[in-house]
VOBA-1610 file (N, C-alpha, C; in pm, whole numbers, padded with zeros to 5 digits, always signed):
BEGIN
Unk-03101+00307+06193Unk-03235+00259+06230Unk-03229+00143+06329Unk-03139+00034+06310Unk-03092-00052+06456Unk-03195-00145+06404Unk-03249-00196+06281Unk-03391-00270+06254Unk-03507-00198+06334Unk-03571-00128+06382Unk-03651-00061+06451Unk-03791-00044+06341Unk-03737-00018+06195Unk-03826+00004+06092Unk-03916-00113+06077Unk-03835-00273+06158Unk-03893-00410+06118Unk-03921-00461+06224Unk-03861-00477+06345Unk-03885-00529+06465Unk-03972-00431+06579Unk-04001-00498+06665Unk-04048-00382+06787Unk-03975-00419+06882Unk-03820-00363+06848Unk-03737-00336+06930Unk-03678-00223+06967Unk-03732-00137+07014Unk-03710+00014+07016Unk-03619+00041+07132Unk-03644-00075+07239Unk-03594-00057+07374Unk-03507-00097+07410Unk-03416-00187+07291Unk-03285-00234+07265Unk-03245-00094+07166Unk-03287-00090+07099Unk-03211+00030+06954Unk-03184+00168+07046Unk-03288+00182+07164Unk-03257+00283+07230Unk-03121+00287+07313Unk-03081+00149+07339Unk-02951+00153+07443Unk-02809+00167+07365Unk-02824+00139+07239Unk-02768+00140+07163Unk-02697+00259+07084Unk-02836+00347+07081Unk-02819+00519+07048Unk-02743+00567+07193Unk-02753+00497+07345Unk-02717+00547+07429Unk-02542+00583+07410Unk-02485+00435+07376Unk-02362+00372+07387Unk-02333+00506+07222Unk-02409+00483+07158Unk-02326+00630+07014Unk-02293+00793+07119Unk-02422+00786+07194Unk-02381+00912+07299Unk-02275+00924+07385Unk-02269+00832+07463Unk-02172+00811+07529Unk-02026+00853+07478Unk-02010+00721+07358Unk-01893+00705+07328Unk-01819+00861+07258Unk-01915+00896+07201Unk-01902+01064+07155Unk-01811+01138+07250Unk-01923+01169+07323Unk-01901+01242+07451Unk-01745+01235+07528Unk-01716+01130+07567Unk-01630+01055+07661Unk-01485+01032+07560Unk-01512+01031+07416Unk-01386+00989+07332Unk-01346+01113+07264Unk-01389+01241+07325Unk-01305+01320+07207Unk-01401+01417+07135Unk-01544+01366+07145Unk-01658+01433+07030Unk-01602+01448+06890Unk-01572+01340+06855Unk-01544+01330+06681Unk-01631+01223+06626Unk-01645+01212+06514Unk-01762+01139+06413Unk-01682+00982+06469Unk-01544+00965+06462Unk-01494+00870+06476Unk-01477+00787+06643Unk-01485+00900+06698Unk-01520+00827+06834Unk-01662+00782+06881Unk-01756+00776+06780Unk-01862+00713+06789Unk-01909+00588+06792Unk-01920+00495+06878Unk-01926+00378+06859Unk-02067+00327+06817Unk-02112+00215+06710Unk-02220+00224+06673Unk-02248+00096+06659Unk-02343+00003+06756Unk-02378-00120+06736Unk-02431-00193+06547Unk-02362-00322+06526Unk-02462-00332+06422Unk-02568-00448+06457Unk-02643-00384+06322Unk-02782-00519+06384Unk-02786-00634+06424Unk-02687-00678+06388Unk-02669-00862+06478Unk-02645-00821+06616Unk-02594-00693+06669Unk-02561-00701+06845Unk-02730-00632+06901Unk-02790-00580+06771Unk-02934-00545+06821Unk-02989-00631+06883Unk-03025-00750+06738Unk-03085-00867+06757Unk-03047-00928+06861Unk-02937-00933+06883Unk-02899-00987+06978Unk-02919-00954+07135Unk-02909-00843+07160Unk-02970-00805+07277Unk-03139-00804+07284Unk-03204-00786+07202Unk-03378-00833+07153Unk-03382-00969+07199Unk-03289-01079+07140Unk-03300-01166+07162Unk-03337-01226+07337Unk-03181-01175+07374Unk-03180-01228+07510Unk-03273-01138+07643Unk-03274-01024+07593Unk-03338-00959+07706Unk-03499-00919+07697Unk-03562-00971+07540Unk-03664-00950+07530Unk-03740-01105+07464Unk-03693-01204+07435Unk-03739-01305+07440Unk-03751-01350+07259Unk-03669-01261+07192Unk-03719-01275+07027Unk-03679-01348+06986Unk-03745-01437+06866Unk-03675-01565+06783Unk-03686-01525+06633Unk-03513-01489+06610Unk-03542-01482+06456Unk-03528-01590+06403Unk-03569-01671+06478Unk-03647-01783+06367Unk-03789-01724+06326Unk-03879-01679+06375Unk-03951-01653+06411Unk-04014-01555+06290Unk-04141-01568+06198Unk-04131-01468+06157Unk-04234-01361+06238Unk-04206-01236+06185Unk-04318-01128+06219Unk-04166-01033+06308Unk-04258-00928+06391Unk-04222-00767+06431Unk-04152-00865+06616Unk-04163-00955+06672Unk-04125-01010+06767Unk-04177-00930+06894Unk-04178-01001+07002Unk-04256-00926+07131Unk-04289-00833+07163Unk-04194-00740+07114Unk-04155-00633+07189Unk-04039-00618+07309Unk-04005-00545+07419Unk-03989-00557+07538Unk-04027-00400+07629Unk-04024-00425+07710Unk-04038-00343+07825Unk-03912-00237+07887Unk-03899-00133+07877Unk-03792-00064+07934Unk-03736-00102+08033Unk-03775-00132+08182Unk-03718-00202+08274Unk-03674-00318+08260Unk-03713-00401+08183Unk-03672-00573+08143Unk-03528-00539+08081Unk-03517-00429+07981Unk-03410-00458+07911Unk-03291-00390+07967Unk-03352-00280+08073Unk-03252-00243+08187Unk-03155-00359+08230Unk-03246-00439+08297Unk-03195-00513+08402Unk-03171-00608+08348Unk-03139-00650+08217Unk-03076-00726+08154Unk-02928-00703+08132Unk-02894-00508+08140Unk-02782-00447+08120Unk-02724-00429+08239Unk-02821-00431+08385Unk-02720-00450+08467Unk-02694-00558+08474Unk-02746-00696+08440Unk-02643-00817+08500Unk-02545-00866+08390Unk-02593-00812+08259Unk-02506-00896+08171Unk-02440-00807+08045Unk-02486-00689+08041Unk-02412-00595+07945Unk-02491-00657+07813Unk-02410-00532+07734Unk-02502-00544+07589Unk-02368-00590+07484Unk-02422-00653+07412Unk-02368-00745+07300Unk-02303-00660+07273Unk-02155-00698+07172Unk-02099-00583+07091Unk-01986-00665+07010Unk-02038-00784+06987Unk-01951-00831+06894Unk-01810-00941+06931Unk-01737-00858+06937Unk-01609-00965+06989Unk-01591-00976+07126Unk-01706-00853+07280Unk-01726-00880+07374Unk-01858-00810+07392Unk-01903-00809+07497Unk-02008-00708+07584Unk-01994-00594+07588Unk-02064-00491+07586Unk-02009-00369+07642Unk-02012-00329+07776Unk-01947-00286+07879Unk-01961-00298+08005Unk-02099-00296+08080Unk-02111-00380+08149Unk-02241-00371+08247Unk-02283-00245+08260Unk-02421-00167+08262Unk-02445-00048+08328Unk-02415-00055+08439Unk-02385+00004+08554Unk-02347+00070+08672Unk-02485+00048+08788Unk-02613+00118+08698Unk-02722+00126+08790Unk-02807+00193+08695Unk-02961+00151+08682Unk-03028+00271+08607Unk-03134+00324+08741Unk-03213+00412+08743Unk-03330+00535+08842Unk-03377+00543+08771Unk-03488+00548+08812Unk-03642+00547+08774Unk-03662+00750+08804Unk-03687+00822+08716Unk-03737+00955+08773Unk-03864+01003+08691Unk-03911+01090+08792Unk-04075+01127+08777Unk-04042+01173+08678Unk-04075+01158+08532Unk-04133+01260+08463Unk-04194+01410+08500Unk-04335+01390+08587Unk-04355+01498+08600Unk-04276+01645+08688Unk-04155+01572+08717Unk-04078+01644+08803Unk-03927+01710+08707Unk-03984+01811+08627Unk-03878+01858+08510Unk-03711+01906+08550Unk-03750+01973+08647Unk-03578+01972+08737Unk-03498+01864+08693Unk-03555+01768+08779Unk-03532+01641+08797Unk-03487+01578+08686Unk-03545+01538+08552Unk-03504+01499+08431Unk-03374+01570+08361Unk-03381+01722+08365Unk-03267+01818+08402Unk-03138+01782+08405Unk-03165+01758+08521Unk-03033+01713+08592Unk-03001+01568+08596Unk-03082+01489+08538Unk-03031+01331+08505Unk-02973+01305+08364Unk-03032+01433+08259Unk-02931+01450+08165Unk-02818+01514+08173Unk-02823+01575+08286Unk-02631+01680+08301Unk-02614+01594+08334Unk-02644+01479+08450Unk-02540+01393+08517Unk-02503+01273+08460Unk-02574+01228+08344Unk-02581+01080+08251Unk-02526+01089+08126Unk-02553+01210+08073Unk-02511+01217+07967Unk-02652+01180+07857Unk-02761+01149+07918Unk-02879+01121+07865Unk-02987+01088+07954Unk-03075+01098+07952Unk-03189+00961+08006Unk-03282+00905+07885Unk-03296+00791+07911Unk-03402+00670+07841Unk-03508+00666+07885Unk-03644+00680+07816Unk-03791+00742+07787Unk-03825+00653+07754Unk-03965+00635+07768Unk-04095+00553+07720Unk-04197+00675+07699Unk-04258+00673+07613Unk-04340+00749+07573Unk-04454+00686+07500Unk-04593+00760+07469Unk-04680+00683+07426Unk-04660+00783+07278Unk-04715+00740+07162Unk-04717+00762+07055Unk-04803+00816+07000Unk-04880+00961+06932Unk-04963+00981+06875Unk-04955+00960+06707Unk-05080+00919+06667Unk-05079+00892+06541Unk-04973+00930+06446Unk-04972+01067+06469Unk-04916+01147+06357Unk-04739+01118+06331Unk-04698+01012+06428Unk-04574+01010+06449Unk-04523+00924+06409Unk-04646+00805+06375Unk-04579+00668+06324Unk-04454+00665+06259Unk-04401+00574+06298Unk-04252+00560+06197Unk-04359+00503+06020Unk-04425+00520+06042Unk-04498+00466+05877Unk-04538+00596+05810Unk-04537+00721+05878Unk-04528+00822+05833Unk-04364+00863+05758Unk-04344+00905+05650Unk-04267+00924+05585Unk-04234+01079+05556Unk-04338+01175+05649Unk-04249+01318+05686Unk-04302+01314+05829Unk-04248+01237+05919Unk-04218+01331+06082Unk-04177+01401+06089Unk-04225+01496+06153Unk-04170+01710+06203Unk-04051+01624+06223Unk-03981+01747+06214Unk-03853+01762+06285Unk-03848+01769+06469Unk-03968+01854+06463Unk-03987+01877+06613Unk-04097+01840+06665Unk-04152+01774+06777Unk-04283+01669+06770Unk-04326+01781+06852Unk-04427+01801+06840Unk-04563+01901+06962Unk-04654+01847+06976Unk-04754+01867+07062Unk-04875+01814+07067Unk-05011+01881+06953Unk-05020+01777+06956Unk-05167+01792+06773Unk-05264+01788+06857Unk-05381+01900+06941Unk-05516+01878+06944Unk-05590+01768+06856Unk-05564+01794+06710Unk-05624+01707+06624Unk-05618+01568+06581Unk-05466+01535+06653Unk-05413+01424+06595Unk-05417+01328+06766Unk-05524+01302+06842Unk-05460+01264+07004Unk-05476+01094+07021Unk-05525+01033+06850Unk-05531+00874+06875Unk-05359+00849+06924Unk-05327+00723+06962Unk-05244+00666+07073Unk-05233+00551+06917Unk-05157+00543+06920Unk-05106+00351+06844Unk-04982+00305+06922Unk-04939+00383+07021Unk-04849+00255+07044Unk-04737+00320+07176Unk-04656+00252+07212Unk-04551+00316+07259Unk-04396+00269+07217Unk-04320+00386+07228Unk-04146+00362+07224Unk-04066+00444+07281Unk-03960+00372+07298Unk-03806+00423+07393Unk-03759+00474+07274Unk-03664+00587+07373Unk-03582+00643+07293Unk-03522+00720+07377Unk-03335+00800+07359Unk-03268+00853+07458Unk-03262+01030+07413Unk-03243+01072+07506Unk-03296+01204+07488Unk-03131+01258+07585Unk-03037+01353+07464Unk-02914+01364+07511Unk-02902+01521+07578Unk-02995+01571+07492Unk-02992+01724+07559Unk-03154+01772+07596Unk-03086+01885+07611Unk-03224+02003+07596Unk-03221+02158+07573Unk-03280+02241+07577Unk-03264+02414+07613Unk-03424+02403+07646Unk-03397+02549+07664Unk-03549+02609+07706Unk-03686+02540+07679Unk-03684+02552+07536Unk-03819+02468+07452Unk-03827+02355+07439Unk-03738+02303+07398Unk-03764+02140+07355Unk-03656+02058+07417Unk-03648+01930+07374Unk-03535+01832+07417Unk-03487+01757+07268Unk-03326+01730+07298Unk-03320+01636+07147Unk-03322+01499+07188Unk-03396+01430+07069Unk-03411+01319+07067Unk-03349+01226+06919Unk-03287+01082+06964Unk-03244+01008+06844Unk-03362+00917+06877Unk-03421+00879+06762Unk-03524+00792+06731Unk-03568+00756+06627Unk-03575+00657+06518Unk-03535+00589+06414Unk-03422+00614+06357Unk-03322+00609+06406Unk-03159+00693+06323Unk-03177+00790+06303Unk-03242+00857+06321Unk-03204+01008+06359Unk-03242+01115+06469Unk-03205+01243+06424Unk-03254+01345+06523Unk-03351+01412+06504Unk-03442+01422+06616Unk-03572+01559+06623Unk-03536+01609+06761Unk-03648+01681+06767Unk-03649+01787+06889Unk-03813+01710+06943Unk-03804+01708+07050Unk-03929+01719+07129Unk-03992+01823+07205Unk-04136+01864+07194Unk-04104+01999+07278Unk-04173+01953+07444Unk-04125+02066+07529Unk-04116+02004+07656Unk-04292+02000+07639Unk-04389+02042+07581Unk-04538+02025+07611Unk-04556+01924+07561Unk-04479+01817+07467Unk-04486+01690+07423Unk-04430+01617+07544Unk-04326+01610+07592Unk-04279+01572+07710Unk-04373+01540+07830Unk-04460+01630+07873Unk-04515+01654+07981Unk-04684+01599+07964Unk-04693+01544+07820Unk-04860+01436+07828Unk-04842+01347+07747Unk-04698+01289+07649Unk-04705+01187+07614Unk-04540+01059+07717Unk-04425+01129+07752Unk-04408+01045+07840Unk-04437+01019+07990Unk-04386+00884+07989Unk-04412+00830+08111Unk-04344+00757+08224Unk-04246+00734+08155Unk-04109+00651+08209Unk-03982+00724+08162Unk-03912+00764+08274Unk-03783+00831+08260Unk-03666+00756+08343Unk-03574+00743+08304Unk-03442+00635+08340Unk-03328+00701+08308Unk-03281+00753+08418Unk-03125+00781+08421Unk-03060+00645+08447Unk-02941+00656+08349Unk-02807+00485+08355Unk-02700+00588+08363Unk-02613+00473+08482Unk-02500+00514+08524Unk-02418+00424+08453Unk-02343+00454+08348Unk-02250+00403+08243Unk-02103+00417+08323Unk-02031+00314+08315Unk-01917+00285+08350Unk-01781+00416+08268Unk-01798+00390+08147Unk-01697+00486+08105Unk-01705+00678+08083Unk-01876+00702+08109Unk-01927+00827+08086Unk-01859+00842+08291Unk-01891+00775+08361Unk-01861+00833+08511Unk-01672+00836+08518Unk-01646+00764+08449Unk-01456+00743+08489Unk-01411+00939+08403Unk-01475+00947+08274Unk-01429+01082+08198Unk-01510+01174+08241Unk-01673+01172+08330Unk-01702+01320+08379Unk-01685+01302+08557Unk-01690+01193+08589Unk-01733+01213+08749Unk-01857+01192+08811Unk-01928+01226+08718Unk-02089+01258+08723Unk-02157+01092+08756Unk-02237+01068+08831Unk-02305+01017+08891Unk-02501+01025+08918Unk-02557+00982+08842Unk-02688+00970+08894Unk-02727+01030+09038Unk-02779+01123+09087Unk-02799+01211+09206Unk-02676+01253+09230Unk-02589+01233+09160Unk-02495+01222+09255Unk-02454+01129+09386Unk-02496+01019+09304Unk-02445+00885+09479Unk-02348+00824+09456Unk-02235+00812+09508Unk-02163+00683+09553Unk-02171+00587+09443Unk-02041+00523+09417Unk-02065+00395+09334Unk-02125+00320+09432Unk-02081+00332+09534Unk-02116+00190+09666Unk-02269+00213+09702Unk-02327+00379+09686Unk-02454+00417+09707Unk-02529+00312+09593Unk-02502+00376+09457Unk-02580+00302+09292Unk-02597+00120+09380Unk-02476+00096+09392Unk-02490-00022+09431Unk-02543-00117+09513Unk-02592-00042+09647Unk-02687-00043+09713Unk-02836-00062+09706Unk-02822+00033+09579Unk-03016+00044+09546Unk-03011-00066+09399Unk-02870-00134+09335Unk-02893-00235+09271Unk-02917-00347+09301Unk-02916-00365+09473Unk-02882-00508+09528Unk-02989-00600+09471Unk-03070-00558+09511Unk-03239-00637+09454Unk-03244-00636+09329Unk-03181-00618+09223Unk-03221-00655+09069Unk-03090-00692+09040Unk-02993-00762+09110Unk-02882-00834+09086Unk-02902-00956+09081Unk-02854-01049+08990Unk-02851-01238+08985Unk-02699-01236+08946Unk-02749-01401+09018Unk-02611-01436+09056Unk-02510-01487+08921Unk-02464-01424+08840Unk-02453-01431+08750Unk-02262-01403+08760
//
């Protein structure tokens, strides 16, 4: 769950599920090559890239998907006895352009979502489908959250979101998100090759110049 059940930090817990994908993927695909943040490197990235004080009581700010991006390109995400490597570069891609999302999960190994939330989905609900669709009946909004989305087929896409897995179906896809983010991860590009469009490290780096500090 990454605290997600207590905080509204979804957009840290999401980078976090990234780095379990990754490390999967890239180490072997065994239970044991999974690397899995614990909640102090949550908090901790909440902390710095979204402004939270656990001193503090209550659910804390929130943050913004792009804020906590560009927190990972200049300074990497907590992990205990170091950082985990800087992201590379994250892209912004249309949602409404499904190819496109496609192929930023063949080439990433995932992309990171913002989506808006219909009622029926609350994490305060205690049976979420397995597979989210759109509810005619159910179309109130409470909220929004990140979350990384590692595959897909035909119908739906998988998604990790409160510690675990569902399916999304692509007609959920296509009227509740809104923000799609391919990240170019340092150790997913050294074991596939694969690259965001396919650009250049020196290309990624190019279009990072402007959200770089001097750090």
């Amino acid at each position: 769950m990454m605290l997600n059940d207590k905080l509204l930090n979804c957009t840290c817990a999401a980078f976090y599920h990234a780095i379990q994908v990754w490390s999967f993927n890239v180490g072997g695909r065994s239970a044991t090559d999974i690397v899995t943040g614990s909640d102090t490197n949550v908090t901790r990235l909440y902390t710095l890239a979204c402004g939270y004080d656990p001193k503090q009581p209550g659910e804390g700010p929130g943050g913004k998907g792009q804020q906590v991006l560009k927190y990972l390109l200049n300074h990497g995400a907590p992990t205990g006895q170091r950082r985990h490597n800087k992201i590379l570069a994250y892209i912004e891609v249309d949602p409404r352009q499904v190819d496109d999302v496609k192929r930023a999960i063949n080439e990433c190994g995932l992309v990171y979502v913002g989506f808006h939330v219909p009622k029926y989905l609350g994490p305060q609900n205690p049976h979420l489908p397995k597979v989210w669709d759109v509810d005619p009946r159910n179309r109130k909004i409470i909220g929004s959250h990140a979350v990384v989305l590692p595959g897909y087929d035909e119908d739906t896409l998988d998604v990790i979101s409160w510690g675990r897995f569902y399916k999304m179906t692509w007609t959920f896809f296509g009227k509740y998100v809104d923000e799609v983010y391919a990240i170019a991860d340092p150790a997913w590009i050294t074991s596939t090759g694969k690259t965001p469009c396919g650009l250049t490290l020196q290309e990624l780096e190019i279009q990072m110049q402007a959200l770089r500090e001097n750090v």
